[in-house]
KEKE-3310 file (N, C-alpha, C; in steps of 0.2 Angstrom, whole numbers, plus 5000, padded with zeros to 4 digits):
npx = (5004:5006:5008:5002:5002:4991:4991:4982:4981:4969:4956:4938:4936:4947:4942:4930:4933:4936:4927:4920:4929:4931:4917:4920:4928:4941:4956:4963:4975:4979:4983:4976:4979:4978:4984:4979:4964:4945:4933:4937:4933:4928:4928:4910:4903:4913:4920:4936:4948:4960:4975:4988:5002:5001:4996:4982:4973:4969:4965:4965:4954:4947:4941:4941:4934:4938:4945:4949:4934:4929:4930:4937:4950:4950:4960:4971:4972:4977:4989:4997:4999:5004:5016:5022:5024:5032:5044:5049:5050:5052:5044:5036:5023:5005:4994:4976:4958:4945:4954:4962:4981:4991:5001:5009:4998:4990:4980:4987:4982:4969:4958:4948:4936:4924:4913:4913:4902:4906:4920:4932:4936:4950:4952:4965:4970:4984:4995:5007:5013:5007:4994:4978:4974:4962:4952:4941:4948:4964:4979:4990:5007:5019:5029:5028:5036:5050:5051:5052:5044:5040:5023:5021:5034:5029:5017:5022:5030:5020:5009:5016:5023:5007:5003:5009:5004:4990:4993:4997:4987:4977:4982:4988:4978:4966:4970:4987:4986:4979:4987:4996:4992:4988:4999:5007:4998:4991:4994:4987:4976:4976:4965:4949:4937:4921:4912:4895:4888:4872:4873:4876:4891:4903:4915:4931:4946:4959:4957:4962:4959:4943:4942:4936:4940:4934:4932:4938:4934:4937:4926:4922:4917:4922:4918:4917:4917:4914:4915:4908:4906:4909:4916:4931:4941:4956:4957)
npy = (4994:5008:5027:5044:5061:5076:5092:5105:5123:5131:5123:5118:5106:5091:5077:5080:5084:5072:5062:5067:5067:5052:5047:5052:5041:5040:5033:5021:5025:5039:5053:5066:5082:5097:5115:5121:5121:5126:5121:5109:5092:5083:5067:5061:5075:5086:5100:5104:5111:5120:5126:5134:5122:5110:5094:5089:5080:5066:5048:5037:5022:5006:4995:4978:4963:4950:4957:4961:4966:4983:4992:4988:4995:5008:5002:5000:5011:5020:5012:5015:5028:5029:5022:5033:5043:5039:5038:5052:5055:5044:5031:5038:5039:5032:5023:5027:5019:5026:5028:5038:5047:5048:5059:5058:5058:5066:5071:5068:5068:5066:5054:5051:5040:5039:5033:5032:5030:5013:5014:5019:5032:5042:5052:5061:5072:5078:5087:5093:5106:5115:5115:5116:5123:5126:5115:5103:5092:5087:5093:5091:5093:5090:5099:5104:5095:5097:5095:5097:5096:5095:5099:5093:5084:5074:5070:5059:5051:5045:5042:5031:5021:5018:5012:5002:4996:4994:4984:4974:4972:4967:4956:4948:4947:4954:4951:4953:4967:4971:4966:4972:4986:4984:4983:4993:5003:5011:5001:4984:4984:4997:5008:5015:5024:5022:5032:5028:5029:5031:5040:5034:5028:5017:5012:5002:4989:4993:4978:4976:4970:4965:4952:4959:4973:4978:4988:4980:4980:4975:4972:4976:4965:4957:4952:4953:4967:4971:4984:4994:5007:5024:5035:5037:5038:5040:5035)
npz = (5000:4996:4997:4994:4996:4998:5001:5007:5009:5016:5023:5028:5034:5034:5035:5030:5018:5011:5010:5003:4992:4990:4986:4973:4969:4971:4975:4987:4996:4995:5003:5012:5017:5029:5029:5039:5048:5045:5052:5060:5067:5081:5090:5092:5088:5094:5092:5083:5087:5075:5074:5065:5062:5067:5066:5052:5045:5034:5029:5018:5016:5006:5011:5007:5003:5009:5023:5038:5050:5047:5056:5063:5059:5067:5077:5070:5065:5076:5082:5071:5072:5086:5083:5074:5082:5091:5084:5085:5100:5106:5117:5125:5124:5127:5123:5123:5125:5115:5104:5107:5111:5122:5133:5149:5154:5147:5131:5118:5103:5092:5085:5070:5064:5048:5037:5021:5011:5005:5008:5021:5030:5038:5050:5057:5069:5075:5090:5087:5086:5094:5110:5116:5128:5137:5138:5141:5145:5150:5137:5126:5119:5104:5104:5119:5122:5120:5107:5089:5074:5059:5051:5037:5038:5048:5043:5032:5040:5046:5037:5031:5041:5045:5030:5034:5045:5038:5028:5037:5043:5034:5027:5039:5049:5064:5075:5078:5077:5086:5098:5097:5099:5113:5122:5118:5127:5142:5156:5160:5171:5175:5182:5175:5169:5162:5153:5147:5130:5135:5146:5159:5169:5173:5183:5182:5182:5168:5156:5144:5127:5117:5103:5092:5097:5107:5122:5137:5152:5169:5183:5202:5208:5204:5188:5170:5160:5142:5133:5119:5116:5120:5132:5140:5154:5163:5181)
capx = (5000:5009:5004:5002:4999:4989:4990:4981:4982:4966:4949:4933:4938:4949:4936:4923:4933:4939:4923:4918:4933:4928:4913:4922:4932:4947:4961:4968:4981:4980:4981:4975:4983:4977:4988:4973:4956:4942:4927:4936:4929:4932:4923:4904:4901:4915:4926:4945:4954:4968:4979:4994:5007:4998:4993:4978:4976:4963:4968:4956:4954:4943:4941:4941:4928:4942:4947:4944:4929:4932:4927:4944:4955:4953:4965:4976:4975:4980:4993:5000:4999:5008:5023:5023:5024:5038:5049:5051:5048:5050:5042:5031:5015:5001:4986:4969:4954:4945:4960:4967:4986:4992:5010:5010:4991:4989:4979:4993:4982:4963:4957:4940:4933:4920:4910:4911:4902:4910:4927:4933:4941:4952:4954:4972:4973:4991:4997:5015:5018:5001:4988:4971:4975:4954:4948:4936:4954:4972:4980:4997:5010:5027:5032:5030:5044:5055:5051:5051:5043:5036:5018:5023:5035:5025:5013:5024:5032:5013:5008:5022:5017:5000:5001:5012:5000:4981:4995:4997:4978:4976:4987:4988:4971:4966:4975:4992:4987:4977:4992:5003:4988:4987:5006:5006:4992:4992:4996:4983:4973:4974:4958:4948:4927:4921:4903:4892:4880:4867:4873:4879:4895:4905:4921:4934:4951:4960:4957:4963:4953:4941:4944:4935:4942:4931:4936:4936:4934:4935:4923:4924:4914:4926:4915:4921:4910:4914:4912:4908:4905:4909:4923:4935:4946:4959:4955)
capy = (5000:5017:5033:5050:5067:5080:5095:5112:5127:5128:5118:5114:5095:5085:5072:5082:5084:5065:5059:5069:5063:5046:5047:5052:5035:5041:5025:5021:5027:5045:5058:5074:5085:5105:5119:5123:5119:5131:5117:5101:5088:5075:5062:5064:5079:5091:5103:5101:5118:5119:5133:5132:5120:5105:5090:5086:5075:5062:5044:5032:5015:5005:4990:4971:4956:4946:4962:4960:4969:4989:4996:4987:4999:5012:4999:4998:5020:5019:5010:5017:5034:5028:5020:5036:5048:5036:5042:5057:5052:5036:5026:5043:5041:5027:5023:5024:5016:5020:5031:5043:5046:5050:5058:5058:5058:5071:5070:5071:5068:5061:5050:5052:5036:5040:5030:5035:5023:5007:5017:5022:5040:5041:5058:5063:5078:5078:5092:5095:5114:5119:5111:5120:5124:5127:5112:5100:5084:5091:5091:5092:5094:5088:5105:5104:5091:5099:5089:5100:5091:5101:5093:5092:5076:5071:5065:5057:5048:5042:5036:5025:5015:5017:5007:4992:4991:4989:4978:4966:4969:4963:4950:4942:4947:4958:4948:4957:4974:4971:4963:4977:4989:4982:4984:5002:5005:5012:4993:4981:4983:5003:5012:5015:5026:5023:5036:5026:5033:5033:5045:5032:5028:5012:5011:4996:4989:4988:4969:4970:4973:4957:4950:4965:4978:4983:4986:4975:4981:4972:4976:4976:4959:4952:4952:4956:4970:4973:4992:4995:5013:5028:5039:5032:5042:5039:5036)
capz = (5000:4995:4997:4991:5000:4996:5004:5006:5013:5023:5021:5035:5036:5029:5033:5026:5011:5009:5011:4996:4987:4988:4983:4964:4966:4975:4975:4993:5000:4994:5009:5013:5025:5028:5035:5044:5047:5050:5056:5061:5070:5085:5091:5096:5086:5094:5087:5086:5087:5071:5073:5059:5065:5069:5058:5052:5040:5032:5023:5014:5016:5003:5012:5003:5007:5014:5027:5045:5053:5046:5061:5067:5057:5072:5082:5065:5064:5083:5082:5067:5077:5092:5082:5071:5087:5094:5079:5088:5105:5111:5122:5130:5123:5127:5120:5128:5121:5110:5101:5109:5112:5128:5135:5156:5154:5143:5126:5111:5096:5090:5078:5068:5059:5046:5032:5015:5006:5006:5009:5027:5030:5043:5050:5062:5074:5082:5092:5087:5090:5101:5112:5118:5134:5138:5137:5147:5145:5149:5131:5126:5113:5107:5106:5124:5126:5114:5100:5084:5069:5052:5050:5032:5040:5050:5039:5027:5044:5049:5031:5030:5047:5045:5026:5036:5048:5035:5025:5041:5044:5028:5030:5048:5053:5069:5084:5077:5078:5094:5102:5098:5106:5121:5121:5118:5131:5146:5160:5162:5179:5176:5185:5172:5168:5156:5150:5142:5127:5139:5153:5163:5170:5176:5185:5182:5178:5161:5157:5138:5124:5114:5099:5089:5097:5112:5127:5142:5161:5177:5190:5207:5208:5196:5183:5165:5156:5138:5132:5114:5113:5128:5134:5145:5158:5167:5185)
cpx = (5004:5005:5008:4999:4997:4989:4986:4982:4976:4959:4945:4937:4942:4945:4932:4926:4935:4933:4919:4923:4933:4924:4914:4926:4940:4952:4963:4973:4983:4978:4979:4976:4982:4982:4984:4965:4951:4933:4929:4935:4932:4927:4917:4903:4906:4918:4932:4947:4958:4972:4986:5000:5006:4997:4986:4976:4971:4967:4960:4958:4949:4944:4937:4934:4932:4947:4945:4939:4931:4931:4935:4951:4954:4959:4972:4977:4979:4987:4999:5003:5005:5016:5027:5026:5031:5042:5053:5052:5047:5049:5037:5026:5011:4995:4981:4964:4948:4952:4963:4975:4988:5001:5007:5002:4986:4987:4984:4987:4973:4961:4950:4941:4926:4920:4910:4910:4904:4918:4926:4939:4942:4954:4961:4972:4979:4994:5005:5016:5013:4998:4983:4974:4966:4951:4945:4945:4959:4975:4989:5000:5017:5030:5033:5036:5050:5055:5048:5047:5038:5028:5020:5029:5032:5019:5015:5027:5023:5009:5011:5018:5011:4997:5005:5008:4992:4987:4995:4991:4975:4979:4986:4981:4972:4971:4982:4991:4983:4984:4997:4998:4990:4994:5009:5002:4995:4993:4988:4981:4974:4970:4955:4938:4926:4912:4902:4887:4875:4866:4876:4887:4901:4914:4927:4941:4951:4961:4957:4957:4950:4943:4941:4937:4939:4934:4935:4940:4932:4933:4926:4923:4918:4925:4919:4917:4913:4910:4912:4909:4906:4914:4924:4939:4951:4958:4963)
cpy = (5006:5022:5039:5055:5073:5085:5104:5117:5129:5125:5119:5110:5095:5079:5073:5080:5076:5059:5059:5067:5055:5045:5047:5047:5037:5036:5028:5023:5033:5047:5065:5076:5095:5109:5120:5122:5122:5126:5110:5100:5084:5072:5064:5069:5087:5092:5102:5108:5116:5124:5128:5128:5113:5101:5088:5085:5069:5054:5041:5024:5011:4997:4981:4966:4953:4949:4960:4967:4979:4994:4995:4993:5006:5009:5002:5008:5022:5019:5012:5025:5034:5028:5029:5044:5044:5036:5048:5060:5046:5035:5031:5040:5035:5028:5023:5023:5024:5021:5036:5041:5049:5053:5061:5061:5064:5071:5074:5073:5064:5058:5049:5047:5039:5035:5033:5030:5017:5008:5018:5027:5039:5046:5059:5071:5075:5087:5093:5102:5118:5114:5117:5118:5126:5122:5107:5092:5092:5088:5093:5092:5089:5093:5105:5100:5092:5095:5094:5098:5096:5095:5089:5084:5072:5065:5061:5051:5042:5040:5033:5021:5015:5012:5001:4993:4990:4985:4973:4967:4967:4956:4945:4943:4953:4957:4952:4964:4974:4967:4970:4985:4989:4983:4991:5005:5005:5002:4991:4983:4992:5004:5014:5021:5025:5026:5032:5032:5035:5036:5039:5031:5023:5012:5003:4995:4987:4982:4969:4974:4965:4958:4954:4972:4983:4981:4982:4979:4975:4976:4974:4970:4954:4949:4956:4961:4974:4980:4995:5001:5019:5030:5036:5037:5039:5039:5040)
cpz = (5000:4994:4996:4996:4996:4999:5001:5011:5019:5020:5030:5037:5032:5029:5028:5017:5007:5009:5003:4990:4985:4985:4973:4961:4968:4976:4982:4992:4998:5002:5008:5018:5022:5034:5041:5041:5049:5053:5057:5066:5075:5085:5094:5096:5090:5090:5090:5084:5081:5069:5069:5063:5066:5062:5059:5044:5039:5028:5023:5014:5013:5006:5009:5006:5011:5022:5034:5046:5051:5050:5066:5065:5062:5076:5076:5067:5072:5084:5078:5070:5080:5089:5076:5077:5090:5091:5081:5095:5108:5117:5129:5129:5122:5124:5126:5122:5123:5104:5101:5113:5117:5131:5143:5156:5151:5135:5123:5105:5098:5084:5076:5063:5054:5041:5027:5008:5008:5009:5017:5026:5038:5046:5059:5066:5078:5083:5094:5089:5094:5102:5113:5126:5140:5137:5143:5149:5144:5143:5133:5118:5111:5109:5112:5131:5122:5111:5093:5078:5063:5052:5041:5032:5043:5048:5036:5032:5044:5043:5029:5035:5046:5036:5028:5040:5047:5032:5030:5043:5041:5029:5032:5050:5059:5074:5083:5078:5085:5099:5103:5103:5112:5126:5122:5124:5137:5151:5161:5171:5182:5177:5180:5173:5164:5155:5146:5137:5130:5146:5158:5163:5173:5177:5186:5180:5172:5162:5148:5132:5120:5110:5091:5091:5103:5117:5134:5149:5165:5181:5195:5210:5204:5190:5178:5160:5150:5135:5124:5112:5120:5127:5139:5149:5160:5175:5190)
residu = (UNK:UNK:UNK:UNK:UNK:UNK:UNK:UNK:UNK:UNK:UNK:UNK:UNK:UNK:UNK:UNK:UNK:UNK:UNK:UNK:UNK:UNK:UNK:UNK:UNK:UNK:UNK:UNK:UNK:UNK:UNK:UNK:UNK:UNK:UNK:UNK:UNK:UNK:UNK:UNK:UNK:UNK:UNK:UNK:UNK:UNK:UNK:UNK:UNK:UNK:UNK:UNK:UNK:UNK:UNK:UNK:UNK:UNK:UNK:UNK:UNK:UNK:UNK:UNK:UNK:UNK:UNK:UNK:UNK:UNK:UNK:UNK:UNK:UNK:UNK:UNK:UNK:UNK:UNK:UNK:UNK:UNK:UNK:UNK:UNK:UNK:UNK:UNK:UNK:UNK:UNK:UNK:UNK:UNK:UNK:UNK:UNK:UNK:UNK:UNK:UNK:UNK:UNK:UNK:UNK:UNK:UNK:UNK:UNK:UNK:UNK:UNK:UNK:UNK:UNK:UNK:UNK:UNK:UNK:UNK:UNK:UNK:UNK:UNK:UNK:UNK:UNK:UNK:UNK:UNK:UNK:UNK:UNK:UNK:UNK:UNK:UNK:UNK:UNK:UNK:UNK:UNK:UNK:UNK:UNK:UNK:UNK:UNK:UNK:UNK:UNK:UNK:UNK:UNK:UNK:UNK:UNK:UNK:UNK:UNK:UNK:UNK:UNK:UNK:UNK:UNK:UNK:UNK:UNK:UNK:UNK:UNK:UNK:UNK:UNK:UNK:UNK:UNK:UNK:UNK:UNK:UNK:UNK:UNK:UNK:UNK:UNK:UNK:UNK:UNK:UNK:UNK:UNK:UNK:UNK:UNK:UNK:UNK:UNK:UNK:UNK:UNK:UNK:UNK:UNK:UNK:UNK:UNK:UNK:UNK:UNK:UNK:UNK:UNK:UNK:UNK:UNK:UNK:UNK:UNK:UNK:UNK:UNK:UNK:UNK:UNK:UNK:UNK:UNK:UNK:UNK:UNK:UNK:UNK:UNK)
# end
């Protein structure tokens, strides 16, 4: 899987706009990456701050019959993330489920899956030379750990990893990229909340994630309670 970068100077989305680009038959593994974004998005309908300096960045993933589960390729963009960040920074920054990047429990970076057709668009916020210092989650940068990086490499870093790991999701199947997850991730038996969609809220240890990609809490009863959908904190 090779890939090409497309960049502009500013746009809404790069979701918005690769969404749109699909639609015209777009071949994988083109990227799109904007200086700036004046309506990008995160998860659950928020806005993502994109002052210049920052990457934010969309790829396309047109996924096969014989692909595992396409809802899995957030573990695959995850991970791709993490090893792409540890280019510049090694060994700071963990995962939290569902895919957010973490340094000393500090949101780095988020990642927006959407459907575009048959196609998935995979959208990147990383905060290389600002964070939002106003938000409801403590953010962060690398800037902040003196880690310089042009978004302009950055992305060409983080679309290399991210086409070895849909090649070995193609490939090997899921267990590989969920191994390497769980691996990245903050330690098994971490304190964990996770909000459910429904306003509720359930406290547990990390116990791992299943064989699709969700996450697994241990209660207090010892009971195991798989969590499909929700924000997760750090306790």
């Amino acid at each position: 899987m090779s890939h090409q970068v497309r960049t502009v100077a500013e746009t809404g989305s790069t979701n918005a706009d690769m969404i749109a680009l699909a639609a015209t038959g777009l071949e994988e593994g083109v990227w799109l990456r904007a200086e700036r974004q004046t309506g990008g998005r995160g998860r659950q309908g928020r806005t993502w701050v994109s002052p210049i300096g920052n990457l934010y960045a969309s790829a396309l993933v047109r996924p096969r019959p014989s692909d595992p589960p396409a809802a899995t390729l957030a573990l695959v963009s995850a991970v791709a993330l993490e090893e792409a960040v540890s280019a510049y920074i090694m060994g700071a920054a963990v995962l939290k489920w569902p895919n957010d990047l973490l340094i000393d429990g500090a949101k780095l970076s988020g990642i927006l899956l959407e459907r575009a057709g048959t196609a998935v668009v995979i959208g990147f916020g990383v905060n290389l030379a600002h964070h939002p210092t106003d938000t409801d989650r403590v953010a962060t940068s690398l800037a902040a750990y003196n880690v310089a990086v042009e978004p302009a490499d950055f992305v060409e870093t983080l679309a290399d990893a991210f086409a070895r790991w849909v090649e070995r999701w193609r490939g090997e199947g899921i267990d590989v990229v969920r191994r390497r997850w769980v691996d990245r991730a903050h330690p098994i038996d971490t304190p964990l909340t996770a909000r459910l969609p429904d306003g509720s809220a359930i406290d547990g240890l990390f116990d791992g994630l299943d064989a699709d990609g969700a996450l697994i809490l241990r209660l207090a009863d010892g009971t195991r309670r798989v969590i499909h959908a929700g924000d997760v904190f750090l306790l």
